[in-house]
TORLODREN-550683 format. One record per residue (C-alpha): y, x, z; chain; residue in three letters. Coordinates in Angstrom, 3 decimals. Layout:
TORLODREN-550683
Y/X/Z/A/ALA
...
//
This chain:
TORLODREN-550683
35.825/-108.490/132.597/A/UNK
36.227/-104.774/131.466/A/UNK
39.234/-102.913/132.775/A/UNK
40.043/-102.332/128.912/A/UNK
40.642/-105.685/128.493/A/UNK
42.682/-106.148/131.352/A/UNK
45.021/-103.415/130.454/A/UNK
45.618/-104.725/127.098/A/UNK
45.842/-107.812/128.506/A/UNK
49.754/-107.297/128.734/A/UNK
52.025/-104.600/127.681/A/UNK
54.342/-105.130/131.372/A/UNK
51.701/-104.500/133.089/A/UNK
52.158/-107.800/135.242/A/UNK
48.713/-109.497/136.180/A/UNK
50.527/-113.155/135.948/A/UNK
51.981/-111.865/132.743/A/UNK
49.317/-114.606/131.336/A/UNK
49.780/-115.971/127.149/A/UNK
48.492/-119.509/128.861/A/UNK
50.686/-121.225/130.942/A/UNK
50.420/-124.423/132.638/A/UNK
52.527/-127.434/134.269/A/UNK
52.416/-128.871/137.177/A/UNK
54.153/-132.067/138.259/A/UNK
57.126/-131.961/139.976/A/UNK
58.466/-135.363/139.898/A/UNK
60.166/-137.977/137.315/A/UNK
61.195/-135.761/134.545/A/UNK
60.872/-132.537/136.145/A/UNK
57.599/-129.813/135.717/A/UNK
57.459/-126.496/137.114/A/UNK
55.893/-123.602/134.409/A/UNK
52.514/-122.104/136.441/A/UNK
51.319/-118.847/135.567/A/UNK
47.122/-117.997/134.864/A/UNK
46.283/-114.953/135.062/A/UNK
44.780/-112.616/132.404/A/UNK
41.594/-111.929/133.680/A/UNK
40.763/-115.647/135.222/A/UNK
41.121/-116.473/132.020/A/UNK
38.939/-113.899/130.202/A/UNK
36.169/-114.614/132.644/A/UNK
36.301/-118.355/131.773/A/UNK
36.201/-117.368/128.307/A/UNK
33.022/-115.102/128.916/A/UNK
31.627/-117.841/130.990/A/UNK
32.196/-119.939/128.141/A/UNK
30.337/-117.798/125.323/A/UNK
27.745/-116.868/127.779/A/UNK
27.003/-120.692/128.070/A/UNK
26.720/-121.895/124.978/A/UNK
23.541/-120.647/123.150/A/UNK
23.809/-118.867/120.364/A/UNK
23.586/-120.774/116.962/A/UNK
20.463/-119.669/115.341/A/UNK
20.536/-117.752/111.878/A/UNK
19.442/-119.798/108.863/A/UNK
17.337/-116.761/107.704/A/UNK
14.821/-116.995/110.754/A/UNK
14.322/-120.476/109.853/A/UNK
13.711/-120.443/106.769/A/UNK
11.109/-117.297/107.623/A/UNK
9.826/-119.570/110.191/A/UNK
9.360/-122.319/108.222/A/UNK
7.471/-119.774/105.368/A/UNK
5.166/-118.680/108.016/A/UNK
4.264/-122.314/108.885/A/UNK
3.713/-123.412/105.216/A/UNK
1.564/-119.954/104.757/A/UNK
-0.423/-120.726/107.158/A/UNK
-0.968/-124.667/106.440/A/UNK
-1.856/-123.785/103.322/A/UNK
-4.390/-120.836/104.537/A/UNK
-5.975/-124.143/107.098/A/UNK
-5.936/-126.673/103.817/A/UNK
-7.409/-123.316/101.655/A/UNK
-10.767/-122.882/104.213/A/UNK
-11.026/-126.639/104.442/A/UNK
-11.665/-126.502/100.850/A/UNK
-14.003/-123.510/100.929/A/UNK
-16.075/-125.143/103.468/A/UNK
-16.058/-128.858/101.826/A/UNK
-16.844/-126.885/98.452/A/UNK
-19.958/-124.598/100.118/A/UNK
-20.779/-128.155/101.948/A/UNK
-20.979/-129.836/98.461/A/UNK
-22.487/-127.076/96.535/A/UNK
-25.644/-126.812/99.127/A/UNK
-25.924/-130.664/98.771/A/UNK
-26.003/-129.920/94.732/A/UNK
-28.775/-127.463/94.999/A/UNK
-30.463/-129.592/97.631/A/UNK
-30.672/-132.576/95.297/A/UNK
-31.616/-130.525/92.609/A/UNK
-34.280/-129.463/94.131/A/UNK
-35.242/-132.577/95.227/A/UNK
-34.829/-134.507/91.574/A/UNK
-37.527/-131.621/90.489/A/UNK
-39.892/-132.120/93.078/A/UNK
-39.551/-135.802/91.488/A/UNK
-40.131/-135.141/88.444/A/UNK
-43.225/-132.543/88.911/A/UNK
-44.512/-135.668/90.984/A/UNK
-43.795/-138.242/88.349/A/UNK
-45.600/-135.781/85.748/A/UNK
-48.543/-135.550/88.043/A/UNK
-48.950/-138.837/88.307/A/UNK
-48.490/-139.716/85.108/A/UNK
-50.737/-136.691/83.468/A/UNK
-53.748/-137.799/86.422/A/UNK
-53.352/-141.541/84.843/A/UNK
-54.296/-140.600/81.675/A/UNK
-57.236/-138.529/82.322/A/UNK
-58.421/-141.091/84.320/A/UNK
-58.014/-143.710/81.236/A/UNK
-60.893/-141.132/79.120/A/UNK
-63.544/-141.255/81.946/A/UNK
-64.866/-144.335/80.688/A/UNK
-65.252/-143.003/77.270/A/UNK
-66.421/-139.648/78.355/A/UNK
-68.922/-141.211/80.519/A/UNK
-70.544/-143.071/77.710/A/UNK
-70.324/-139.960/75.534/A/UNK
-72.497/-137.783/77.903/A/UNK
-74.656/-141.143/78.696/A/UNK
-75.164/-141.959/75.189/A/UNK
-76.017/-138.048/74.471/A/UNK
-78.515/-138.019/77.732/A/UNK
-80.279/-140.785/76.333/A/UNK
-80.362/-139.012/73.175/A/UNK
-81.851/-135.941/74.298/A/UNK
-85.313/-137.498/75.167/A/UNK
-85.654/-139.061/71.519/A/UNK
-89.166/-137.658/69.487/A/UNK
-89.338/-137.719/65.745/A/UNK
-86.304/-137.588/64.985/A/UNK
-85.270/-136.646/61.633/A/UNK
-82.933/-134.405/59.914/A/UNK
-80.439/-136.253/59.592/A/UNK
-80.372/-137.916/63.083/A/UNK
-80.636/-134.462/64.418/A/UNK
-77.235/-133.353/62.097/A/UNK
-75.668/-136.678/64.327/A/UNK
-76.234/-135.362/67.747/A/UNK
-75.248/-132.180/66.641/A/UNK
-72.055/-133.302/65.755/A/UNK
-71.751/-135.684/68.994/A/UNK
-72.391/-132.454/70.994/A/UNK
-70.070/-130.507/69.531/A/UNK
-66.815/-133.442/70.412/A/UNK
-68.092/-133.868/73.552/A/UNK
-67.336/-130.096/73.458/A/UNK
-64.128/-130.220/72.517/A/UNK
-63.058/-133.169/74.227/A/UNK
-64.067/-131.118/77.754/A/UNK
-62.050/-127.823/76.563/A/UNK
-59.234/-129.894/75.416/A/UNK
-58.704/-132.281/78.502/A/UNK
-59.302/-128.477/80.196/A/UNK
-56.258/-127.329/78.923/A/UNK
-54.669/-130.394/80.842/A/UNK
-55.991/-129.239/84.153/A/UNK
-59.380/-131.267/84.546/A/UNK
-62.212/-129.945/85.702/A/UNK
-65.663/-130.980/85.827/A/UNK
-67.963/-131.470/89.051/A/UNK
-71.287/-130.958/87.694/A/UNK
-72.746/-129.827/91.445/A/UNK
-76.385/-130.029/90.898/A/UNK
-77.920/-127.470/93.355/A/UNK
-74.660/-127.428/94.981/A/UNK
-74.245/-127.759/99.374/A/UNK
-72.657/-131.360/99.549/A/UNK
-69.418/-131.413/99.735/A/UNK
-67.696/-134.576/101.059/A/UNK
-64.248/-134.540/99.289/A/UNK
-65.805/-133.649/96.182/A/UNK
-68.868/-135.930/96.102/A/UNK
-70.349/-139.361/97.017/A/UNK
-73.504/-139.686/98.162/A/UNK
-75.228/-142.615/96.850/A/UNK
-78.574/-141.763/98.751/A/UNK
-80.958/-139.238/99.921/A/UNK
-83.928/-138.564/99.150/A/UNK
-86.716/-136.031/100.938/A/UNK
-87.387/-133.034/99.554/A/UNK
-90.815/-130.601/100.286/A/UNK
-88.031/-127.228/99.656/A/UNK
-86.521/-126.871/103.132/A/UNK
-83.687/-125.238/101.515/A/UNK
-82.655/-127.941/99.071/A/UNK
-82.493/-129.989/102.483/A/UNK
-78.424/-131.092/102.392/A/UNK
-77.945/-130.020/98.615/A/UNK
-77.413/-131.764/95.523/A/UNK
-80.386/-132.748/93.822/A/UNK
-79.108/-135.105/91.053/A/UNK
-75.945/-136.201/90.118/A/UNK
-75.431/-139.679/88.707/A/UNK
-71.503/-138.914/87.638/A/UNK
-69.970/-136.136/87.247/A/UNK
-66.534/-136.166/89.119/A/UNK
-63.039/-134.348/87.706/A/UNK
-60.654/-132.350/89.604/A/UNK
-57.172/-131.917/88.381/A/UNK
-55.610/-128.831/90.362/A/UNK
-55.999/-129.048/93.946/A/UNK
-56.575/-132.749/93.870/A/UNK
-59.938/-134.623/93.602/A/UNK
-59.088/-137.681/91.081/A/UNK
-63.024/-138.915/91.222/A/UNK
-65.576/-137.698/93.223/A/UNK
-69.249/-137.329/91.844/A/UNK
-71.600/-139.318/92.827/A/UNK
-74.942/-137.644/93.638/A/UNK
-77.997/-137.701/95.383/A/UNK
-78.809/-135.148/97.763/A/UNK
-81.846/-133.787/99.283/A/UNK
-83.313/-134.122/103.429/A/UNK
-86.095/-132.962/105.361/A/UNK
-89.209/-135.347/104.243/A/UNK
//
């Protein structure tokens, strides 16, 4: 305790000059006053206040608890951001994937319908073939092919716009994913040895893809 204190403790100067007094038993009826004195019980009282924690103030809780909502919120906030990136890669990836589908499907679908006008085609070009070795033949029968000729024509450069191509590979090395080989036959030229000599029907490609292979006759050593 501060001598301060102690010296304004009481104005006679007396040490057991204390403003708490006490009793002490004497007997039936009778107590005897007992003096404290000033600065035992200042200590106590310091002792006291040093004890008991200080209560804390209101406004640095309710900071605290700002700081924890701020930064709850910030956690909830990047959860989001990540779920939503998460999600929006998972878009684009299915996007991608449902057009991918769909070029497929077209494929598929565009290759299934060329291969629906071989038939006809192929008895276009037969019925033309057969045509070409005719003698005699008159004006008007010669105005017929002519006009034959000229759809068969057009039907190639139109289904050409779609993508198919002919394989017409006379003189041509054979190739195995472009053409059958229904036999072989021996050649005197050395060098048409493992080419195509005749082709039997034609084959179409559509792109990068092979949707019939011709089928030809190729030439060996006799």
């Amino acid at each position: 305790m501060s001598a301060k204190k102690r010296n304004n403790a009481t104005s006679s100067g007396d040490p057991w000059d204390a403003p708490v007094k006490g009793t002490r038993d004497q007997g039936e009826g009778e107590s005897e006053t007992v003096r404290i004195p000033v600065d035992v019980v200042e200590d106590l009282i310091d002792e006291v206040a040093e004890a008991e924690p200080a209560a804390p103030d209101p406004r640095d809780l309710y900071m605290a608890s700002l700081e924890t909502r701020v930064e709850e919120t910030q956690r909830l906030l990047e959860q989001t951001r990540s779920a939503y990136r998460k999600r929006e890669k998972e878009l684009d990836a299915a996007r991608d994937r449902l057009e991918r589908d769909r070029e497929k499907h077209l494929e598929r679908s565009r290759v299934a319908l060329l291969e629906r006008l071989f038939e006809p085609m192929d008895n276009l070009d037969r019925s033309l073939g057969s045509a070409a070795g005719w003698t005699n033949v008159d004006a008007r029968t010669e105005g017929l092919l002519g006009g034959l000729a000229m759809v068969q024509r057009q039907l190639h450069e139109r289904l050409g716009e779609f993508g198919l191509v002919r394989i017409d590979p006379v003189g041509a090395d054979f190739d195995p994913n472009q053409h059958e080989a229904l036999s072989a036959v021996p050649v005197t030229d050395p060098k048409m040895a493992g080419k195509v000599i005749e082709v039997w029907e034609p084959g179409y490609r559509c792109g990068d893809q092979v949707i019939r292979a011709a089928k030809v006759v190729i030439g060996r050593k006799a």
